[in-house]
C-alpha positions in Angstrom: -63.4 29.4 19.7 -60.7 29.6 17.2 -60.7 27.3 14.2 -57.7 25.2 13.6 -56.2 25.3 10.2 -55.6 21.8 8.6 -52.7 23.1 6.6 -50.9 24.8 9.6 -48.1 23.2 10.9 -47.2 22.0 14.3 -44.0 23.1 15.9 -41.0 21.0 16.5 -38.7 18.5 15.0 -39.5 16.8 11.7 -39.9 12.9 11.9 -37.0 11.1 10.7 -37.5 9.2 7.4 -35.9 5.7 9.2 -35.9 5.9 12.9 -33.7 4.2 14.5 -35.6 1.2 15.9 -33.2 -1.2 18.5 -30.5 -0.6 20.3 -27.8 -2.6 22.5 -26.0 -2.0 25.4 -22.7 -3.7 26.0 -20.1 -3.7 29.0 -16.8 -4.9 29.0 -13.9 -5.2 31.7 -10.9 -3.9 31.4 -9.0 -7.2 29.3 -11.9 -6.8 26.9 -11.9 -3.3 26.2 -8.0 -3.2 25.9 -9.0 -6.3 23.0 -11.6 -4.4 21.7 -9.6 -1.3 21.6 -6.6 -3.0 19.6 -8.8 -4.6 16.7 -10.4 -1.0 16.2 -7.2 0.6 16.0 -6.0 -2.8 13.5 -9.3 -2.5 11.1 -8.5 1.6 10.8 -12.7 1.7 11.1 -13.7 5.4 11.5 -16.6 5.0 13.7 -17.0 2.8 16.9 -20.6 1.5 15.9 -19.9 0.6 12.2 -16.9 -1.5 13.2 -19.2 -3.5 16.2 -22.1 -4.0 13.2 -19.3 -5.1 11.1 -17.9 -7.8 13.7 -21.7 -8.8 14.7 -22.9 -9.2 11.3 -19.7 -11.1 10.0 -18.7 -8.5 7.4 -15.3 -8.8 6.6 -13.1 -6.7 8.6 -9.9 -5.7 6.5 -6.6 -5.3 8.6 -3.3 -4.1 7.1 -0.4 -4.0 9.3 2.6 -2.2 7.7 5.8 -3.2 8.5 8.4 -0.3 8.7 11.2 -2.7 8.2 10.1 -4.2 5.9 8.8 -1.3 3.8 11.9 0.0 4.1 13.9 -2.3 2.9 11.6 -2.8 -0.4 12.3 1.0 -0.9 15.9 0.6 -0.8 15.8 -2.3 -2.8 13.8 -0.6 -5.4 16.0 2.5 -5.2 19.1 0.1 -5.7 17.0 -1.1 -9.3 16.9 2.5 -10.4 20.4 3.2 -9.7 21.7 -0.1 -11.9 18.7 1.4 -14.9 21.2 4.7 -14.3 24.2 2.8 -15.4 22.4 1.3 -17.9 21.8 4.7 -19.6 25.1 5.5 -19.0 26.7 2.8 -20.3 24.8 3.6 -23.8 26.6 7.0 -23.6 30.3 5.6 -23.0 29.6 3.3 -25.8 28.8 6.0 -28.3 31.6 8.0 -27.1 34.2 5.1 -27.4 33.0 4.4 -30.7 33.7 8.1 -31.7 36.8 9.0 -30.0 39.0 6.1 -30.9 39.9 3.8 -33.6 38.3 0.7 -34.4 41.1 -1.9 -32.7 41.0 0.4 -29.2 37.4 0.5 -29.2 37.2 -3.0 -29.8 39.4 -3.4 -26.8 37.9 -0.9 -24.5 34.4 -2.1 -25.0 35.4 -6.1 -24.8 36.2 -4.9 -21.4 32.7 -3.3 -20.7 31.2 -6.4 -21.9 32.9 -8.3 -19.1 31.7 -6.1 -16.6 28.1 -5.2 -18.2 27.4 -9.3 -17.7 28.3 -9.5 -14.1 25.9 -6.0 -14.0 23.2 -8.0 -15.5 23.4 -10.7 -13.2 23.1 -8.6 -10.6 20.3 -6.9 -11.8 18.3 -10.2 -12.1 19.2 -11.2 -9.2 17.7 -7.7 -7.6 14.7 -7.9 -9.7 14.2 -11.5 -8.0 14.2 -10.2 -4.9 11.9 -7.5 -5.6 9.5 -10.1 -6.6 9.8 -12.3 -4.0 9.4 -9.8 -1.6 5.8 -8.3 -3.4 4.7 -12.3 -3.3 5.5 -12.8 0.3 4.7 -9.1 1.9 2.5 -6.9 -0.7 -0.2 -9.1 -2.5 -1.9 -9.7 0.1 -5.3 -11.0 -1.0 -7.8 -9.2 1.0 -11.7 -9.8 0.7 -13.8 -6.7 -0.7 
């Protein structure tokens, strides 16, 4: 009779360190399915089981729905911002040039009329930065749990 070493191993597969201990089984119709299909596709979840132990164990679930219209619009907006900041920085370089080219009386002149359209240019501007802010209020800071 052979003599079994205590130090040999036996073949096969290791034990895992945390087996997995309980399982579930659940069926669903079509309706419920089509639901269930919908909020995993909303919550952006990776993996089916993580989302369902998620649900089940009243995690919170976070959902962002991005509006294209929307999104767009805040890009233009913002786009429209930048474009007045351009004018901005050129208005700085008519200035200097004005002041170098002509006298002192037509510079006066000439720049009394860029002051009257630089303060309808602010307004504007305010009013687009408003809107900017409104929009981030009512469609981006969205207060999500962690």
């Amino acid at each position: 009779m052979k003599k079994e070493n205590p130090q040999r191993r036996k073949g096969g597969r290791k034990p895992k360190a945390k087996p997995e201990r309980y399982r579930y089984v659940v069926r669903m119709d079509e309706d419920e399915n089509r639901q269930f299909k919908l909020m995993f596709q909303k919550s952006e979840a990776v993996h089916h089981s993580k989302f369902i132990k998620s649900v089940l164990l009243n995690r919170t679930i976070k959902i962002i729905k991005i509006d294209p219209a929307t999104t767009d619009f805040y890009i233009r907006l913002t786009n429209f911002y930048h474009q007045f900041q351009a004018i901005g920085n050129n208005y700085n370089q008519v200035v200097k040039a004005v002041k170098t080219n002509f006298g002192d009386k037509r510079a006066f002149v000439l720049l009394r009329k860029l002051e009257k359209e630089t303060v309808e240019l602010v307004i504007v501007s305010r009013q687009i930065v408003a809107l900017i802010n409104e929009y981030k209020e009512k469609y981006l800071d969205t207060h999500l749990p962690d």
